[in-house]
C-alpha positions as CSV (number, residue, x, y, z in Angstrom):
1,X,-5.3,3.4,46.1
2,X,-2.2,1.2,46.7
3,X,0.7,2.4,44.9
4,X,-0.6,5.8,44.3
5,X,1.0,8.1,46.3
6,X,4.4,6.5,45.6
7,X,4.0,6.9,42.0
8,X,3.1,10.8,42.7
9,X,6.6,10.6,44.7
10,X,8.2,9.5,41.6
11,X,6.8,11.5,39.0
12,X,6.9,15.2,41.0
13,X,10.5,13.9,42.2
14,X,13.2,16.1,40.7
15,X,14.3,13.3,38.7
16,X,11.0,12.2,37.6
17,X,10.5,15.7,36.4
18,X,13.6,15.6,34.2
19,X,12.6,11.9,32.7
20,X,9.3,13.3,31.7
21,X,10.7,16.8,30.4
22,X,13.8,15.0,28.5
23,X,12.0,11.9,27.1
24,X,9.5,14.1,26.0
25,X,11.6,16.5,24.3
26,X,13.6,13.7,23.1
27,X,10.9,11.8,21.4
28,X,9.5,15.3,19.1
29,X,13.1,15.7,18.3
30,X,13.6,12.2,17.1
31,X,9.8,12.0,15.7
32,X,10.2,14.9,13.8
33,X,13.2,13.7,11.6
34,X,12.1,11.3,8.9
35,X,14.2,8.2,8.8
36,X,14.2,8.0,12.7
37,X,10.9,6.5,14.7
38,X,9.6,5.8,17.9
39,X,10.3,2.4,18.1
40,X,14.4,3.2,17.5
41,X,14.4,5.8,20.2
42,X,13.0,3.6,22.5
43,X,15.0,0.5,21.7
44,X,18.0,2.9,21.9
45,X,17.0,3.9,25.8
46,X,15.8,0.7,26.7
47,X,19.7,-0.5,27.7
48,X,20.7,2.8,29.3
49,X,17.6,2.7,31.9
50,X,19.0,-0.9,32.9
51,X,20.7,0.6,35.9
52,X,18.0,2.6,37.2
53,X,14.4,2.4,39.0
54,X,11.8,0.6,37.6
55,X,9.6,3.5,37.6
56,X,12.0,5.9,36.7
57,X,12.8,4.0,33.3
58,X,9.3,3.4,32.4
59,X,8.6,6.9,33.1
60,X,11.5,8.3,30.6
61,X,10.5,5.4,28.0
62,X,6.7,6.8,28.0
63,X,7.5,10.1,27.7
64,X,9.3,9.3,24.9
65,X,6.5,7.5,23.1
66,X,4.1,10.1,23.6
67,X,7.1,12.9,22.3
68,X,7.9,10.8,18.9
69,X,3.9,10.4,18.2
70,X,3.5,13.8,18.2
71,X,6.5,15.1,16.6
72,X,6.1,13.4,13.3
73,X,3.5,16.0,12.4
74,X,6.4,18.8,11.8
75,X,8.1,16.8,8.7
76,X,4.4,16.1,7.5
77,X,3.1,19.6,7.6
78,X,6.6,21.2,6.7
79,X,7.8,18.6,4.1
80,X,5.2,16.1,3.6
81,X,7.5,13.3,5.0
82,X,5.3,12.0,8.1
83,X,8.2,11.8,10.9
84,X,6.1,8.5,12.1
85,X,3.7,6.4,10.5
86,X,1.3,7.7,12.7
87,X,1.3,11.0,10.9
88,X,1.1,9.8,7.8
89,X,-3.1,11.2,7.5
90,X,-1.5,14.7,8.5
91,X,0.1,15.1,5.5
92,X,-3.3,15.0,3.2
93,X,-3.9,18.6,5.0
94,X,-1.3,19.8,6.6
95,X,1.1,20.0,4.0
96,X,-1.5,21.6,1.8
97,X,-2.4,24.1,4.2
98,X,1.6,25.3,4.8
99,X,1.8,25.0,0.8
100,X,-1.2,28.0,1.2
101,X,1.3,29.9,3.9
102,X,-0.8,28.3,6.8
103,X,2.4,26.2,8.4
104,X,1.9,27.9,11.6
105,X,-1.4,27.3,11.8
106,X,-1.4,23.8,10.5
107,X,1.0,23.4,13.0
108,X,-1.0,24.7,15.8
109,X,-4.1,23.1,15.1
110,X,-2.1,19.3,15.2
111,X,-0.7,20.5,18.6
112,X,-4.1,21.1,19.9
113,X,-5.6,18.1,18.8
114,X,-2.9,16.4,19.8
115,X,-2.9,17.4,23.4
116,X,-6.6,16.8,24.2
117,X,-6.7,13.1,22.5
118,X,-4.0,12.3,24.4
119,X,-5.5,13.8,27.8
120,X,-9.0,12.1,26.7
121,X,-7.2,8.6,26.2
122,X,-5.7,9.5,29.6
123,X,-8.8,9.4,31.5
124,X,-10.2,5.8,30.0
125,X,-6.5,4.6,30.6
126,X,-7.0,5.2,34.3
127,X,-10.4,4.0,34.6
128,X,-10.3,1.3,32.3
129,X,-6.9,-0.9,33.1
130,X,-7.6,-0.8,37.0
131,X,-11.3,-3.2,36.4
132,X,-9.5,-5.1,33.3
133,X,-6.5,-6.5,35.6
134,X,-8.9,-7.3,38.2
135,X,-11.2,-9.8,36.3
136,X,-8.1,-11.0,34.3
137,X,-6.1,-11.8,38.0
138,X,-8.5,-14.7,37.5
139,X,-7.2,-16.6,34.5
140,X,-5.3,-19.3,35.4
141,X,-2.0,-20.3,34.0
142,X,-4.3,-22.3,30.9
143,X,-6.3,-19.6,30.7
144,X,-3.3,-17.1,29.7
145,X,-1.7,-19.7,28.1
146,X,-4.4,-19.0,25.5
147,X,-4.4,-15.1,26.3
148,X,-0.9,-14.9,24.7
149,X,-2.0,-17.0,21.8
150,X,-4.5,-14.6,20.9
151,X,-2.3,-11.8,21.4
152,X,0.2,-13.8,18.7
153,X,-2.6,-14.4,16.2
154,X,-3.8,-10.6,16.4
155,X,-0.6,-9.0,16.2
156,X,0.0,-11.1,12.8
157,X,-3.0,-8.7,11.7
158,X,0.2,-5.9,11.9
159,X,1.5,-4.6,7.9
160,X,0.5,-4.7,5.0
161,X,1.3,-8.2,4.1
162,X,0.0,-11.6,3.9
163,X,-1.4,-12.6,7.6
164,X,0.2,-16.5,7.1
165,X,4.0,-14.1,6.7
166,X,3.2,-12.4,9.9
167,X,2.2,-15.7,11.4
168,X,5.4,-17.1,9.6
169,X,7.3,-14.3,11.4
170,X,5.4,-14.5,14.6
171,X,6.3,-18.3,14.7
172,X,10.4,-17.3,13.9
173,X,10.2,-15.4,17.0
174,X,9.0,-17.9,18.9
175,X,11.9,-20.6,17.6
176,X,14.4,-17.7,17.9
177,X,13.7,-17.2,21.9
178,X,14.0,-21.4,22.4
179,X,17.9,-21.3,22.6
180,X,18.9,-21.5,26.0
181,X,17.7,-23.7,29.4
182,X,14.3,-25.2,28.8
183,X,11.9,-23.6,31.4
184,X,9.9,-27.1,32.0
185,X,13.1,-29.4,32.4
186,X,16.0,-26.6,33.2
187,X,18.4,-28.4,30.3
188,X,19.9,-26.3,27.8
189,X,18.6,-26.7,24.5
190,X,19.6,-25.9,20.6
191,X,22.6,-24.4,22.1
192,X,25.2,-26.8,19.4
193,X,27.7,-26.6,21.7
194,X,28.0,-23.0,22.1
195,X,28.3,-22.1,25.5
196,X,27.3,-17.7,24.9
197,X,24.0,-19.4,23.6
198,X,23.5,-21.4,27.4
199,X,21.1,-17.7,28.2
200,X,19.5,-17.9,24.7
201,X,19.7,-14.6,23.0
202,X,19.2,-11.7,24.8
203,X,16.0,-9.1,24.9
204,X,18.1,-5.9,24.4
205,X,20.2,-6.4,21.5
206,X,17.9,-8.1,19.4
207,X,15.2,-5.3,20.2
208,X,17.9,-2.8,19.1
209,X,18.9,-5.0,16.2
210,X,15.5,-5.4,14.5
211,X,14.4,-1.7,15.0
212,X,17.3,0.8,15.4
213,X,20.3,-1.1,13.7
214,X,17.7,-2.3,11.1
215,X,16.7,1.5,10.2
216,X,20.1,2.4,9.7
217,X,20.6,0.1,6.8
218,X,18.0,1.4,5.4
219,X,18.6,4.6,5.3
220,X,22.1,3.4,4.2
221,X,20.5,2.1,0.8
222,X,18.4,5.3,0.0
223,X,20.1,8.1,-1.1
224,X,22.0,10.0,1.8
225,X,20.8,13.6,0.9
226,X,19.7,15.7,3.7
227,X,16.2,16.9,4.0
228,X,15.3,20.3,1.8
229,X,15.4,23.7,3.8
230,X,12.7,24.2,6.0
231,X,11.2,28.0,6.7
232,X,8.4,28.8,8.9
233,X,6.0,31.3,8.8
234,X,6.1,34.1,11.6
235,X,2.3,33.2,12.2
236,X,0.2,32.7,15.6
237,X,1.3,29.5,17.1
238,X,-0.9,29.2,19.9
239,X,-4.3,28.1,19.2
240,X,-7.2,30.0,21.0
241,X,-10.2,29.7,22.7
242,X,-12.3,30.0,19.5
243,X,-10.5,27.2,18.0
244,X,-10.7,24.8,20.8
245,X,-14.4,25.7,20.7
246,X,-15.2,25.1,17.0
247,X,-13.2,21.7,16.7
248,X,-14.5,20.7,20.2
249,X,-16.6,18.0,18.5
250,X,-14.1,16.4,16.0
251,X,-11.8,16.4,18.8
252,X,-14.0,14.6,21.4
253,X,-14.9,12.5,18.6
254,X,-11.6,11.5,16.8
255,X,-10.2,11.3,20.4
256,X,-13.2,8.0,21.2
257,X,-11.9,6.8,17.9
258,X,-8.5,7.1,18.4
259,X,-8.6,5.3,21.9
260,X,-11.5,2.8,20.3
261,X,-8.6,1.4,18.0
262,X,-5.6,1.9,20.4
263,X,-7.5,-1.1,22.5
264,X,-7.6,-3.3,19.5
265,X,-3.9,-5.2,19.3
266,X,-1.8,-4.9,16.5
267,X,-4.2,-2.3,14.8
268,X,-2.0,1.0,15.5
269,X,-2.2,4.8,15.5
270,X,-2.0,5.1,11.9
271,X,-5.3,3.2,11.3
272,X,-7.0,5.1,14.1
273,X,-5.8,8.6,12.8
274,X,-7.4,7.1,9.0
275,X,-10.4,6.0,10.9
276,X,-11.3,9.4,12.6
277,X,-10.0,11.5,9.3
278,X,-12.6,9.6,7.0
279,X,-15.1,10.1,10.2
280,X,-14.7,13.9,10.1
281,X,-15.1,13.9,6.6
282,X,-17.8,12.3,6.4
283,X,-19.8,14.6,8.7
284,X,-18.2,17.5,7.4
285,X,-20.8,20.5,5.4
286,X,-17.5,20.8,2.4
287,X,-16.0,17.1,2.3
288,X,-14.8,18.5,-0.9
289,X,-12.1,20.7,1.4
290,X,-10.2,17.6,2.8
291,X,-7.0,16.7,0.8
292,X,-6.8,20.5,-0.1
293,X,-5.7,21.8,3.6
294,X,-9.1,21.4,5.6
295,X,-8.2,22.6,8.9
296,X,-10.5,19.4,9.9
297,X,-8.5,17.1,8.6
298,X,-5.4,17.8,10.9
299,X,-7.6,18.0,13.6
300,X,-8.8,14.9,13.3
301,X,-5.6,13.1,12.2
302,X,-3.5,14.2,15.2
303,X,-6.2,13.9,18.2
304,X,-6.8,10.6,16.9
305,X,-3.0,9.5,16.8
306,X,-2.4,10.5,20.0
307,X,-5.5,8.8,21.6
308,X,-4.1,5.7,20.6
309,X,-1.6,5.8,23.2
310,X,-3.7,5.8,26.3
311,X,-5.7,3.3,24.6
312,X,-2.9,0.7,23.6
313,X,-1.6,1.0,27.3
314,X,-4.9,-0.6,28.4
315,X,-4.2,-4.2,27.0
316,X,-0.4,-3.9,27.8
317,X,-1.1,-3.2,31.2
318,X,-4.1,-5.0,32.2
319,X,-3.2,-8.5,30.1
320,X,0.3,-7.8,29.0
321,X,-1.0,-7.9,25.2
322,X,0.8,-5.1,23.3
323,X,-0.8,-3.3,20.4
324,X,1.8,-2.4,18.2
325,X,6.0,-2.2,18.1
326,X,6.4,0.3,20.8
327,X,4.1,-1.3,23.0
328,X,6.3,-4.6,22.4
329,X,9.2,-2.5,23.4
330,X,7.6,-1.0,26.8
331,X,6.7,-5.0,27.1
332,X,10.5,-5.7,26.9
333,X,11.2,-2.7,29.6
334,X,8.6,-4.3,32.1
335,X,10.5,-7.9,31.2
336,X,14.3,-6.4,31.5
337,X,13.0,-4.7,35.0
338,X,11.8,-7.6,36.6
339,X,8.3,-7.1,36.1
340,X,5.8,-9.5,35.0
341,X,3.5,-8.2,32.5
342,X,0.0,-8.6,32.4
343,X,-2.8,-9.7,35.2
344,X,-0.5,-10.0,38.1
345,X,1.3,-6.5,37.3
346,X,-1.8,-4.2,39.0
347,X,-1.8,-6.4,41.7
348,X,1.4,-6.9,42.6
349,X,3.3,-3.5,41.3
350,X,0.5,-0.9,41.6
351,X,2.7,1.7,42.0
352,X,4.2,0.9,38.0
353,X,0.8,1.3,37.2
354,X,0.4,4.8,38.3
355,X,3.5,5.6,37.3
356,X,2.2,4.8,33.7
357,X,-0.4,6.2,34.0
358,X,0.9,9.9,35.3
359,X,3.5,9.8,32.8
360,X,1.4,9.8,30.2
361,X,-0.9,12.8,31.2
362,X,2.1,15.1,32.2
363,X,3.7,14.1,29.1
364,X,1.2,14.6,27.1
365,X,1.0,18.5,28.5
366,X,4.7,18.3,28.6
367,X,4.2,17.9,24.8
368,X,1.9,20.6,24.3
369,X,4.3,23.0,26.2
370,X,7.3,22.4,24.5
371,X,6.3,22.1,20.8
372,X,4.5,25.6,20.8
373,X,7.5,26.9,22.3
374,X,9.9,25.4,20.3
375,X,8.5,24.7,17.2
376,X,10.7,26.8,15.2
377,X,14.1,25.7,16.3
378,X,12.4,21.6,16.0
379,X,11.6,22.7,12.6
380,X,14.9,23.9,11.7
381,X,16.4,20.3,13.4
382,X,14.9,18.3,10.4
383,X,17.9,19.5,8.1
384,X,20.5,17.4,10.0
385,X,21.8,15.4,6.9
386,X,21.8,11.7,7.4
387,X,25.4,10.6,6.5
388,X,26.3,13.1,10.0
389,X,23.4,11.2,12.3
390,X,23.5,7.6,11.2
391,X,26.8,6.9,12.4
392,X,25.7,8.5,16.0
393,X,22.8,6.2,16.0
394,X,24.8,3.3,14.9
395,X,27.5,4.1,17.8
396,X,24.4,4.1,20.2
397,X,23.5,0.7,19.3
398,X,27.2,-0.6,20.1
399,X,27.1,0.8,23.2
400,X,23.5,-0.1,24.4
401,X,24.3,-3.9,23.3
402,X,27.6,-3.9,25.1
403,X,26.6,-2.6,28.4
404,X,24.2,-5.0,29.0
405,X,26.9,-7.9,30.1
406,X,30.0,-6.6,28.6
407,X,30.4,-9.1,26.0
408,X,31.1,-8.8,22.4
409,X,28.6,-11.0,21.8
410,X,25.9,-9.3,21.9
411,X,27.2,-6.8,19.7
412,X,27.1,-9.6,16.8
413,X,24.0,-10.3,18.0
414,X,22.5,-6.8,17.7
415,X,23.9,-6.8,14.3
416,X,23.1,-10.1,13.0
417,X,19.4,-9.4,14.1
418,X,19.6,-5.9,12.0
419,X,20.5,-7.9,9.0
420,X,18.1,-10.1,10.0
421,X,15.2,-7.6,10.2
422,X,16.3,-5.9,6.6
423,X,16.2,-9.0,5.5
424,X,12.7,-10.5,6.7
425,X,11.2,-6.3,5.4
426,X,12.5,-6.9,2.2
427,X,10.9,-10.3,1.8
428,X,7.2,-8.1,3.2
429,X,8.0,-10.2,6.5
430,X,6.3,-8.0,9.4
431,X,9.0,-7.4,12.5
432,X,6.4,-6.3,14.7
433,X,4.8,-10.6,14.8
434,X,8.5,-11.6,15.2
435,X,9.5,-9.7,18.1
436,X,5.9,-10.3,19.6
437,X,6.6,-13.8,19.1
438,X,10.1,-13.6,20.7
439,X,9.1,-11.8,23.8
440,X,5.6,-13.6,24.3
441,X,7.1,-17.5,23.5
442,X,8.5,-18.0,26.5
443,X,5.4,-16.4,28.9
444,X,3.1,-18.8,27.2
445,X,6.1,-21.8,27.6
446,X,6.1,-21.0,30.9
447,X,2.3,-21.1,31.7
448,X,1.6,-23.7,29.8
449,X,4.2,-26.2,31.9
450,X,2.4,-24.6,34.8
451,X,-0.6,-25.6,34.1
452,X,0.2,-29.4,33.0
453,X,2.1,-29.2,36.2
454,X,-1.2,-28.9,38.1
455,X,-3.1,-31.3,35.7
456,X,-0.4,-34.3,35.7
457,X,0.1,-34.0,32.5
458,X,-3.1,-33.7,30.5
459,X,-4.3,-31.0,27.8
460,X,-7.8,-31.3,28.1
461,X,-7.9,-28.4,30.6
462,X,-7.3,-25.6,27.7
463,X,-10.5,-27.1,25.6
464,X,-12.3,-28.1,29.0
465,X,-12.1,-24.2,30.9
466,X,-14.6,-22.1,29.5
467,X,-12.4,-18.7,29.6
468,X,-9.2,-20.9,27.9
469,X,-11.7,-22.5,25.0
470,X,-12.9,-19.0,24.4
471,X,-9.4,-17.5,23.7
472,X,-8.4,-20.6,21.9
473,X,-11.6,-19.8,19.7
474,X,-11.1,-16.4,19.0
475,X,-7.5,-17.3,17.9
476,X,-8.8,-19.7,15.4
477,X,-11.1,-17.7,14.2
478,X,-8.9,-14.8,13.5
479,X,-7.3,-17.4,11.4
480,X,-9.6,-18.6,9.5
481,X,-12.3,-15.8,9.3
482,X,-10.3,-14.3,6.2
483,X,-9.4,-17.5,4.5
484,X,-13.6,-18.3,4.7
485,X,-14.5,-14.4,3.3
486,X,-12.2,-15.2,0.4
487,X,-13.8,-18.1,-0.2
488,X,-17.2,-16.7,-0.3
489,X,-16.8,-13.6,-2.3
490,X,-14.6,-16.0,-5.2
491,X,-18.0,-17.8,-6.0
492,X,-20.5,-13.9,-6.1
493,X,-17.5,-12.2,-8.0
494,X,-17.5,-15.6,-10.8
495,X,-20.7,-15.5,-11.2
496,X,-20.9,-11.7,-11.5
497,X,-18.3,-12.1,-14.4
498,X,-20.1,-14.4,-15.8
């Protein structure tokens, strides 16, 4: 297998070890402090890996994404404040069950679950996105044309909003990454007569505006009290044999869910850690135990959370398609390294691809290792008070967006697309459509002057290929699908009133 061996080099390399050990590590610690997600830690790192290998960055970046999915399970078990969205489920039991004087084992049940979903999404991640890139090396610059706009139109499914806001939001993305020199006739354009805008706005500091500087001004509005004390129970930590044996089902099956939904874009781990909690509960003998600390229930949540990982990293590999806002962050790292994203990237950097892929299992174990043998003093790390670690964020952020090109300006960048961001959440704006729309705008630009390139001009290729008329299909009818089931169930619910 090409590629393979030198992604072995780089993961069992001395400073592919560290990467994986550190960016795990890093990502509980940050995952387990509420306030602080995923997404900031990795727009945070994204600048300071600009310097180094490809594979070394991506390494360190995935780590860290596994790390922060996992570690949100502390705050929701000790404190009921999920550390991630993703551990939102965990809460319903596993705060319940450390209210009962079960913390420990709460605790230990979400690690173990949590390591095997992520090793089961593993093995589909490296089966499944080697035969995906291969048929879609095919498409042709229409065809992915139309790729991206499906990608755009599902990722608008992201929040809990209206879909036309996220389509709103996905299309302000797209206008924001127009500034700049025009990709089909190399003239700068909506630049006014600025000259910093001649190379558009930059990836970095609008990634770090919209999710790190963004979350800092919102933790500025809520009240600045640091988290209650946190004890924990001098129980068992580490699970046993009997326990992996009589949650081997719900693990194997919340584990399929979890990497079920983590294919889907824009559908996320929270969804597929809701999906396999109401699964388990409803083939549970006492559904009446779930809400009240079912060990089930945390089971369920946290092997399914973590299986979304492997299965989100299919799309983003295979067809550059992320599934939710750290996969459009790990989209920005493949764009800021050179790397072209999608199709071409199995074929043509294989040994990225393996790197991925390894990073993910030993990160995963990584994960396992480290939170049963430090989940006391992680516990204890929740109590940092916010007014001491907002400003250390915040200073991150400067720094990040400065070292990119040294200039000032995209410092006022960063920050105008933090206000930005607070802004466009407070008016239930999704970011996640927005940034997708930003980074994916000028890929589709770019294949779609391609491809009129090689047909002189005309747009009847993208209704006249079958593979481009397809996507363009599925787009519109993710569009529209809603808008017709409203329709229908307005006439059976009038005449039901009347």
């Amino acid at each position: 297998m090409p590629g393979f061996e030198v992604a072995l080099q780089t993961l069992f390399s001395p400073m592919g070890l560290i990467a994986i050990v550190a960016g795990t590590a890093l990502g509980i610690f940050v995952g387990a402090i509420p306030g602080l997600t995923g997404t900031m830690l990795l727009a945070l790192a994204l600048p300071m890996t600009y310097g180094m290998d490809s594979r070394l960055a991506l390494t360190l970046l995935v780590a860290m994404y596994v790390g922060a999915i996992s570690g949100g399970m502390v705050t929701a078990t000790l404190l009921r404040m999920p550390g991630t969205p993703a551990s939102i489920v965990t809460t319903l039991d596993g705060y319940p069950m450390a209210q009962q004087g079960k913390a420990a084992r709460a605790l230990s049940l979400g690690i173990m679950g949590s390591v095997i979903g992520g090793v089961i999404s593993w093995v589909f991640l490296s089966t499944l996105a080697g035969p995906v890139a291969s048929v879609a090396t095919l498409l042709g610059p229409f065809e992915y044309f139309s790729l991206v706009m499906v990608a755009l139109v599902l990722i608008s499914t992201i929040g809990d909003g209206s879909r036309w806001r996220a389509l709103f939001a996905g299309g302000l993305g797209i206008l924001f990454s127009m500034p700049g020199v025009a990709s089909a006739t190399g003239q700068p354009r909506f630049t006014f007569g600025i000259e910093a805008f001649n190379n558009g706005f930059d990836l970095l500091p609008v990634l770090i505006g919209m999710f790190a500087v963004n979350q800092v001004f919102q933790e500025i509005y809520k009240s600045g009290a640091g988290s209650p004390a946190v004890t924990l129970d001098h129980q068992r930590i580490l699970p046993t044999w009997s326990d992996i044996k009589k949650h081997a089902a719900n693990m194997g099956r919340s584990a399929m869910i979890g990497t079920s939904i983590g294919l889907l874009p824009g559908i996320g781990a929270n969804i597929g850690a809701v999906t396999a909690y109401s699964a388990a509960k409803g083939v549970s003998k006492n559904p009446e135990r779930f809400g009240k600390g079912e060990e089930a229930g945390v089971v369920a949540a946290e092997t399914a959370n973590n299986a979304t990982i492997g299965g989100a990293l299919i799309p983003l590999i295979a067809l550059g398609l992320p599934g939710s806002v750290v996969e459009v962050v790990l989209l920005g790292a493949l764009v800021v390294h050179g790397l072209q994203p999608g199709p071409r990237l199995m074929h043509d950097n294989p040994d990225v691809v393996w790197t991925i892929t390894g990073t993910v299992l030993l990160a995963n174990l990584v994960m396992g290792v480290l939170m049963l043998t430090m989940i006391r003093r992680i516990a204890r790390a929740v109590r940092i008070p916010k007014h001491l670690l907002l400003p250390v964020v915040l200073a991150f952020c400067v720094v990040g967006a400065f070292s990119l090109s040294n200039r000032v300006f995209d410092v006022w960048v960063m920050l105008g697309f933090g206000a930005f961001g607070l802004l466009l959440e407070r008016k239930r704006f999704p970011l996640a459509p927005f940034v997708i729309g930003f980074v994916l705008g000028p890929i589709a630009e770019e294949n779609l002057t391609m491809g009129l390139m090689g047909s002189q001009g005309s747009f009847h290729p993208l209704l006249t290929r079958p593979l481009s008329l397809l996507f363009l299909g599925v787009a519109l009818l993710v569009v529209i699908l809603p808008s017709l089931r409203r329709k229908k169930s307005t006439p059976t619910q009038a005449k039901g009133s009347a």
